[in-house]
N, C-alpha and C positions, 0 to 999 in steps of 0.2 A: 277529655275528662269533664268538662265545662258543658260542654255540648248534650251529654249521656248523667249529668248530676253525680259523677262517681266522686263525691267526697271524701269516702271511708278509706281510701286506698292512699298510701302514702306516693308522692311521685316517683319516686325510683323505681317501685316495684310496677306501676304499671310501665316507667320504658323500657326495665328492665323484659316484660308480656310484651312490648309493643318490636324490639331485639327478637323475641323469641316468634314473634309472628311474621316478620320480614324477613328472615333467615332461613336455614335447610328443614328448620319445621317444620314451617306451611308454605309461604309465598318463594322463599328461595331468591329474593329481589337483593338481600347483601351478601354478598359471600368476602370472606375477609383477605385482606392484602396488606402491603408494608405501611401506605401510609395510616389506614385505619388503626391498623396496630398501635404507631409511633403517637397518633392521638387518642387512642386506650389507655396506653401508659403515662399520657402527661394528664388524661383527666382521671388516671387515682392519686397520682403523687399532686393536684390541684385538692381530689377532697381526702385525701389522709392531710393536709395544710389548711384546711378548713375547717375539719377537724380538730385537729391541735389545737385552731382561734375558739371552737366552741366551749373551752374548758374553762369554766367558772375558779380560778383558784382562791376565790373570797369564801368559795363551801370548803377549804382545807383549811382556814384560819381559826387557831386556839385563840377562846375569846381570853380579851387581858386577862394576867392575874388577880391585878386592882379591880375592884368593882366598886362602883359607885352603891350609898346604899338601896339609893331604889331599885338598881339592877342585882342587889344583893335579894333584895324583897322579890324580885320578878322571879330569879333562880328557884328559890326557894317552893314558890306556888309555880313553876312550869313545871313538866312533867317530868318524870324519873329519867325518862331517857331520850339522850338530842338527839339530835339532826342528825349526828355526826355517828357517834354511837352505834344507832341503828343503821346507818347506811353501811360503815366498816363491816358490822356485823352480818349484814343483809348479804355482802358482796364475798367475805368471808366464805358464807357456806357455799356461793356458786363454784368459787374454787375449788373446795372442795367435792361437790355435788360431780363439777366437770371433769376433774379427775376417775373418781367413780364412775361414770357415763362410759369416761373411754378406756377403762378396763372392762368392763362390760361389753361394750362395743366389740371389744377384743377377744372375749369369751365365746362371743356370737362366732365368729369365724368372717364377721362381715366388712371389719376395717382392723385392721393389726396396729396400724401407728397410734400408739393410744396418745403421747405428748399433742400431734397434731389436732387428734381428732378432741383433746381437752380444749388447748386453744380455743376452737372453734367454741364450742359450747360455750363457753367462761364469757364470749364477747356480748355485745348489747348494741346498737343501735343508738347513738347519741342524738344524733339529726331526728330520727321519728320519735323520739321520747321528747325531745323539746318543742316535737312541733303539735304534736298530742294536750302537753302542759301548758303551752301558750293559747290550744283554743280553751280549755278549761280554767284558763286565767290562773295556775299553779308556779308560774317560776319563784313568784315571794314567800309563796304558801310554806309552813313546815313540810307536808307532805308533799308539794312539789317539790320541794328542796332535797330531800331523802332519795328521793325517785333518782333526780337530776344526779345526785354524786352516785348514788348505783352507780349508772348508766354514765358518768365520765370514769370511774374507775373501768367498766367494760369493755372503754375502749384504750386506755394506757394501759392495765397489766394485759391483754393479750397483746399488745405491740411491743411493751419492751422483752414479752414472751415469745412471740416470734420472732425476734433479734435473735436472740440467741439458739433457738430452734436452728433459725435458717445459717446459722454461723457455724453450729454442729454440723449441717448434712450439706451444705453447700463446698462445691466441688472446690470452689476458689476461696472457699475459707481460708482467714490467716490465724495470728494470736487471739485470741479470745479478748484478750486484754487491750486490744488494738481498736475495740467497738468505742472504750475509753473516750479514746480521740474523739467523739461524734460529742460528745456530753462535752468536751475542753471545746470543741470549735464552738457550740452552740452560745457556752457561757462569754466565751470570748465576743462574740458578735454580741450579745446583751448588751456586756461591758461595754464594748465599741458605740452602741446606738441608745446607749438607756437615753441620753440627754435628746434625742433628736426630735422628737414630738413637742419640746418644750419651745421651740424655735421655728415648727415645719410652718405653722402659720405665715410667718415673716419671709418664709423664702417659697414656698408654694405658689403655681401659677397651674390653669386648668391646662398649659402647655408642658406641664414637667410631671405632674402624677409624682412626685416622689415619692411618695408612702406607698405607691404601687410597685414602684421600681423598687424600692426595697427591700418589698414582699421579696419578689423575684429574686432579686438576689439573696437574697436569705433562701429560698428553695435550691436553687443552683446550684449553692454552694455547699450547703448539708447533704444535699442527694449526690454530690461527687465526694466529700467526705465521706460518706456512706458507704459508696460504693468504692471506695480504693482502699478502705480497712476490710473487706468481705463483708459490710449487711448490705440490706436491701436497702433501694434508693427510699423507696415510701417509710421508713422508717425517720430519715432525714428529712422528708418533707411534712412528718411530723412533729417534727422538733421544731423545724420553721416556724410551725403555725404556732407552738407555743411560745418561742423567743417571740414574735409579735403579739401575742396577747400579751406575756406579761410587759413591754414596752408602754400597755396602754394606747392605743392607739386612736383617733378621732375614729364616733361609731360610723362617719362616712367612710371612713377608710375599710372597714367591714364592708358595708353597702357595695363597695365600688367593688372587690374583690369575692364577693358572692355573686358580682352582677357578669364578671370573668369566669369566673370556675361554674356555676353553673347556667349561666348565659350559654357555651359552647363547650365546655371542655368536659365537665361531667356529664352529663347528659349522654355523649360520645360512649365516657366508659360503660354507662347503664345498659345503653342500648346494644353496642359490641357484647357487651356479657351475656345478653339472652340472646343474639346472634351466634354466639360459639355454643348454646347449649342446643345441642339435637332433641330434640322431645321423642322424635322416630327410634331412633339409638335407644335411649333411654329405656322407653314402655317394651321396647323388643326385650330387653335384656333383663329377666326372673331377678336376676341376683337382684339389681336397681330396683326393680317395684318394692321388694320386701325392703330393702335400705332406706327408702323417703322416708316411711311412715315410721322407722324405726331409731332414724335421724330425728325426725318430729317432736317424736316421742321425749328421745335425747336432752331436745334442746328446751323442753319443759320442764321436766324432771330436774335438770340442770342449774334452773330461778326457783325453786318450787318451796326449798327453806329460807326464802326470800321472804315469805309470808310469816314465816313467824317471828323474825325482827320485826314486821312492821306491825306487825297485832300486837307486841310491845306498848306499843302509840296508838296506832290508829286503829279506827273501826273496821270491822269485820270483813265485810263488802269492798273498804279500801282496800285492807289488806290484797283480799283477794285480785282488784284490779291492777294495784303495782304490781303484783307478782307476775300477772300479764301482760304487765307493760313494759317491764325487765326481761321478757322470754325475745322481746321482739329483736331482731339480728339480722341483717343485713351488708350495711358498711364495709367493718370489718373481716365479716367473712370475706364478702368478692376479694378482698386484699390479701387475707392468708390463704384464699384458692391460687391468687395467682402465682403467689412466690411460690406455693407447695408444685403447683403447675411445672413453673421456672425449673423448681429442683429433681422433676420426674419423682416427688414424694406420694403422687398422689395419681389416679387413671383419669379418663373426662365421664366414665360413668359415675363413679361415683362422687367428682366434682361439681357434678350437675346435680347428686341426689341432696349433696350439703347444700347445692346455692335453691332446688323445689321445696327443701324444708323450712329454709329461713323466709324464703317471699310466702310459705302458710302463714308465718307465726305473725309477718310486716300484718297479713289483713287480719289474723282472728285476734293479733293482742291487743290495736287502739279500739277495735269494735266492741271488745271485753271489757277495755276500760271506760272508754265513753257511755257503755250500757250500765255499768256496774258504780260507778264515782261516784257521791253526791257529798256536799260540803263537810265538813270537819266545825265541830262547835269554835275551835280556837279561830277559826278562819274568819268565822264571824261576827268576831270582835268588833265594836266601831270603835274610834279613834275618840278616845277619854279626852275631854275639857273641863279645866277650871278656873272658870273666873275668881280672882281677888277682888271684893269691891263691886258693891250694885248699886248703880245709878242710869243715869239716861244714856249713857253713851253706851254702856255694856249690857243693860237688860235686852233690850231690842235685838243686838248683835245675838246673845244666847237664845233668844226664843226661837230665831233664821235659823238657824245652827242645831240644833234641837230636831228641826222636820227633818234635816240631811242626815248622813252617815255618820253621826257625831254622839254621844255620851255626853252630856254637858252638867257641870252643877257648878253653883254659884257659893261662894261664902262671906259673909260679913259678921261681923261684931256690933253693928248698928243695928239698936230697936227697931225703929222708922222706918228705915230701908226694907228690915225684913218685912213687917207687916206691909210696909206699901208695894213690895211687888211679889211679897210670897207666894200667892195665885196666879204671878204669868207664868214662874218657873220655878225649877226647883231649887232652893236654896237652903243652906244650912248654916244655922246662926252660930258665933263660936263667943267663948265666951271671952276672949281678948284674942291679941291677933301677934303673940310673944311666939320666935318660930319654931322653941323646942314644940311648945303646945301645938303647934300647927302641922308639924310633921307628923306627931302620934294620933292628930285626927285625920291622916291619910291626903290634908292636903294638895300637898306635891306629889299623890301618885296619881300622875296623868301623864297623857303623851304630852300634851300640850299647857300650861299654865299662862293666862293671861291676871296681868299686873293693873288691874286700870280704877284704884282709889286714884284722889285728885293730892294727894304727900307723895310728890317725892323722891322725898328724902328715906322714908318707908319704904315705897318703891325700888328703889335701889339698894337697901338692905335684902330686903327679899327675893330681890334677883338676883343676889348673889349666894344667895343658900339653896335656891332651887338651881341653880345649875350646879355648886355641888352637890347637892343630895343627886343629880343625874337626871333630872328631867331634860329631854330632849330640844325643846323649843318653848322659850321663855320671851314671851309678850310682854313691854313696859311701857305705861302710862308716863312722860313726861312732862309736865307744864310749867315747872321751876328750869327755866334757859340756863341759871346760873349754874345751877347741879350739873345740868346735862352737857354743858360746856366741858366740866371739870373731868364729868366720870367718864365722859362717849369711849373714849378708846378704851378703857379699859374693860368697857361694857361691849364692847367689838371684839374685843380680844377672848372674852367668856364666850360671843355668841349669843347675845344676849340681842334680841331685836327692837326697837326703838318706836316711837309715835308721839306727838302731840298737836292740839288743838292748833295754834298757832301752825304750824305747818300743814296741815291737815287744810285746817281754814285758805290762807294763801294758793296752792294748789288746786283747789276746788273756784276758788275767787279767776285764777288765772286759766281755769279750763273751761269757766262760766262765758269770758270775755271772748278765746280764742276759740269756741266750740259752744254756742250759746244754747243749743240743744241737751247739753251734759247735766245740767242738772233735772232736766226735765227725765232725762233717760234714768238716773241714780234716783230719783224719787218717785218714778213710778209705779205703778204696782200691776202694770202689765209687764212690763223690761227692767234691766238693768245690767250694770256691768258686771262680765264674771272671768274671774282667770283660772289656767290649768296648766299644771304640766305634761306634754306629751311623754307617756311612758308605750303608749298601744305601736308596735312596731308597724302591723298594719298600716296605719297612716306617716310614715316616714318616708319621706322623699315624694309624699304626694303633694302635688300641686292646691295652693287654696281653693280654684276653680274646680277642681275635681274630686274634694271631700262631697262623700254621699248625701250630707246634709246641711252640706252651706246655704241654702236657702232658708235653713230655720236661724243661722246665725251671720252676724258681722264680724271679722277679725280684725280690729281697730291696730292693732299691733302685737309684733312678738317679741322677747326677748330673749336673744341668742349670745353667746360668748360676751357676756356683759356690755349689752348695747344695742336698743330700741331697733329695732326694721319695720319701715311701713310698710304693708306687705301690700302685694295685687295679686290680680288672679294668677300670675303664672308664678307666684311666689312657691319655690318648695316647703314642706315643713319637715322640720330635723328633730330627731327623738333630743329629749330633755328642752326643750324651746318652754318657753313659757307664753303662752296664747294667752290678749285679753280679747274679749269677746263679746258682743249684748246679745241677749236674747229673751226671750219670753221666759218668766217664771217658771211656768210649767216646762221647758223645752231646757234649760238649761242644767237641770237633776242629770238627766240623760248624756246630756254631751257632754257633761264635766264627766260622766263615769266612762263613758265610753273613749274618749280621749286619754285619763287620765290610767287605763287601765296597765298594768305591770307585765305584759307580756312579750 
């Protein structure tokens, strides 16, 4: 792929082409047997478990009923319709839609199981939709987000749908009520491990992998609960992956277990898959040619009232690219071809016509959407700042802050102040600094409020009215020790963040002595120091030697699970670290975004 620049194609689909070209296709070089089999079946029950870990369940969370009132003030001026709302709705009508596809379906004369042939349609692609949303920088985004629960719903109701599908028509079906058991094991093993990540730290060695052996046994053991009440094991091995997500898990623990299942084991099933589809078979057989396209068809029609939840919210042209990005299917299909295989519910022509239809939709829906997306106004938003208090220590910092991705406005109650720096930035004079008066001049509505007049005793009043009023991140100027003495915990306890001269001075004094370049580097106006959090997955687990652009930067240090690491070149970097870093003015806009990215 690397070799030929095929970006546009998701991986699966091309190994699932690359199965189909070494196979009775064309080359004829794999023909199948037991062992291949035995590792078919363990790399879908690895990605129906990987699966599972991909499910976001912070997109199902009912925001409090309490609201703070700036989040009452946000409510109010956000749109008519969430996140939440529209995706229910969005996912709603495929249900719907897929039902009707597969009576229709059935009218044709061309597939009669119309329950199976709904399944199929109804499902989505969760892996290419997030891997689509992550190059377009959308997992934070509202309209990422929408997309995103789509497409986790896509893949839980067609799975707890064919549960019960495969329970009905499977020959060694039992009680119905006996699938029960799979939901009591899974909660049970929760119960059993909620605590265990709170401690894996302390017992963890790179010789035990425990969080991997866990994994494992959470699969094992669902997949033979699974299968000794009558479902299918990959149903169990979906439950796995979500009794590990909600566990919470260290995101290495992810890493490592993405590095298994699709290092070897998935890959296996992709390619096995387009190695059992005959293309020769297929194109012989009339029925099958008119099936693809009418499958295709199916599986568009299917998302296609998809669009009009999201034209709700979003713009036009979105609309129209989720809707294409929601058609994309995959995954889940190969998963209900095999069980329906298993069950003799289905023949291999027209198993093969469902699995030609869905690898269409893999290339033409991220191509539709990658061509079709462009930002969303809310998206665009910078991150609002307000200075309390203008003087030398805060004007400078807001003017830096002003060129970046930042909103910034200053307020004072001081003549002086305003007139002496109203032409570096923007400021707004108030006419005392009482907080009911300060709330109703919109104040505290920012993401961020910095506290930095030289009271206080002020100071500390008003950071305690801005974190109730709900502002998110609350900056305090302190220079009275004795205040700061009194109030620190309870001012930790709000979340309230802290600073003062004194402190500030010392540190800078003892960085000057230990590192006598640092202040040269903090006042220059070529360099200086910059930090970031890694959010860009991209750069995780990469070594500092080998980021693209550590020649334009230094990594002086990171900060990981609460605690400084000098780093060297063969240092890895872990998503959420906090990198400090120098680098050129100009060079630093760039790495902080590009590091700093949510994908």
């Amino acid at each position: 792929m690397a070799r030929l620049k095929v970006t546009f194609l998701p991986t699966a689909v091309v190994e699932i082409l690359v199965g189909i070209a070494l196979g009775p296709s064309l080359f004829n070089w794999i023909q199948t047997n037991a062992t291949l089999d035995l590792l078919q079946n363990v790399g879908v029950i690895v990605l129906l478990f990987l699966s599972g870990m991909e499910i976001d369940f912070s997109l199902f969370k009912r925001r409090p009923q309490r609201l703070s009132p700036l989040a009452e003030k946000d409510q109010k001026a956000a749109p008519k319709y969430s996140v939440l709302t529209i995706a229910t709705a969005g996912y709603g009508s495929i249900v719907v839609m897929a039902v009707v596809m597969g009576y229709l379906l059935k009218l044709t004369g061309l597939f009669s199981d119309v329950w199976l042939s709904s399944i199929l349609f109804m499902t989505i692609s969760l892996g290419i939709v997030i891997a689509a949303l992550k190059e377009q920088e959308l997992l934070s985004k509202p309209f990422g987000q929408a997309i995103l629960l789509i497409a986790a719903l896509g893949e839980v109701v067609p799975m707890v749908s064919l549960t019960f599908y495969a329970s009905a028509y499977s020959p060694n079906s039992k009680s119905l009520w006996l699938i029960l058991l799979i939901l009591v094991a899974a909660a049970g093993l929760f119960w059993r491990f909620k605590a265990f990540f709170k401690f894996f730290d302390r017992i963890n060695k790179s010789t035990t992998q425990l969080d991997v052996r866990l994994s494992f046994f959470m699969i094992v053991t669902l997949v033979t609960v699974a299968e000794s009440v009558g479902a299918e094991g990959i149903l169990g091995a979906f439950l796995a992956g979500i009794v590990i997500k909600l566990l919470e898990p260290h995101e290495e623990t992810k890493v490592r277990l993405d590095s298994i299942g699709y290092g070897f084991f998935i890959p296996i099933f992709f390619i096995m898959s387009g190695v059992n589809l005959n293309l020769k078979q297929l194109v012989s057989n009339p029925h099958t040619l008119i099936l693809i396209p009418v499958i295709f068809v199916g599986y568009l029609l299917s998302k296609s009232l998809v669009y009009v939840a999201l034209k709700r919210r979003f713009k036009t042209m979105n609309a129209v690219a989720g809707t294409a990005m929601s058609a994309t299917t995959i995954t889940v299909v190969l998963a209900v071809l095999q069980v329906a295989s298993h069950l003799h519910q289905i023949t291999t022509q027209q198993s093969g016509a469902f699995l030609l239809a869905a690898i269409i939709t893999c290339v033409l829906g991220p191509l539709t959407f990658n061509k079709l997306y462009s930002a969303e106004a809310e998206d665009l938003k910078k991150t609002t700042v307000h200075f309390i208090g203008t003087n030398l220590t805060t004007v400078p910092v807001a003017q830096q802050l002003a060129k970046g991705w930042y909103d910034v406005t200053m307020y004072t109650n001081n003549q002086h102040n305003y007139r002496a720096f109203n032409s570096e930035v923007t400021i707004s004079l108030l006419d005392n600094m009482e907080p009911g008066f300060m709330v109703n001049q919109g104040v505290f509505d920012a993401d961020i409020v910095v506290l930095g007049q030289v009271n206080s005793k002020k100071n500390y009043e008003l950071a305690k009215i801005a974190k109730r009023y709900g502002v998110k991140r609350v900056i305090v100027r302190f220079e009275d020790r004795n205040i700061l003495d009194e109030k620190q915990d309870e001012l930790d306890r709000l979340g309230v963040e802290l600073y003062n001269t004194p402190d500030v001075n010392i540190s800078m004094l003892r960085a000057l002595i230990e590192a006598p370049s640092t202040m040269r580097l903090m006042t220059s106006t070529e360099a200086s120091v910059y930090e970031v959090a890694l959010r860009n997955r991209r750069y995780a687990d990469i070594q500092v030697r080998n980021i693209p652009f550590i020649d334009k930067i230094t990594i002086t240090q990171i900060y990981r699970d609460k605690r400084f690491i000098r780093p060297t070149g063969g240092t890895p970097l872990k998503l959420n670290d906090r990198i400090i870093f120098t680098s050129s003015k100009q060079e630093a806009p760039q790495v902080r975004r590009e590091l700093g990215k949510l994908n």
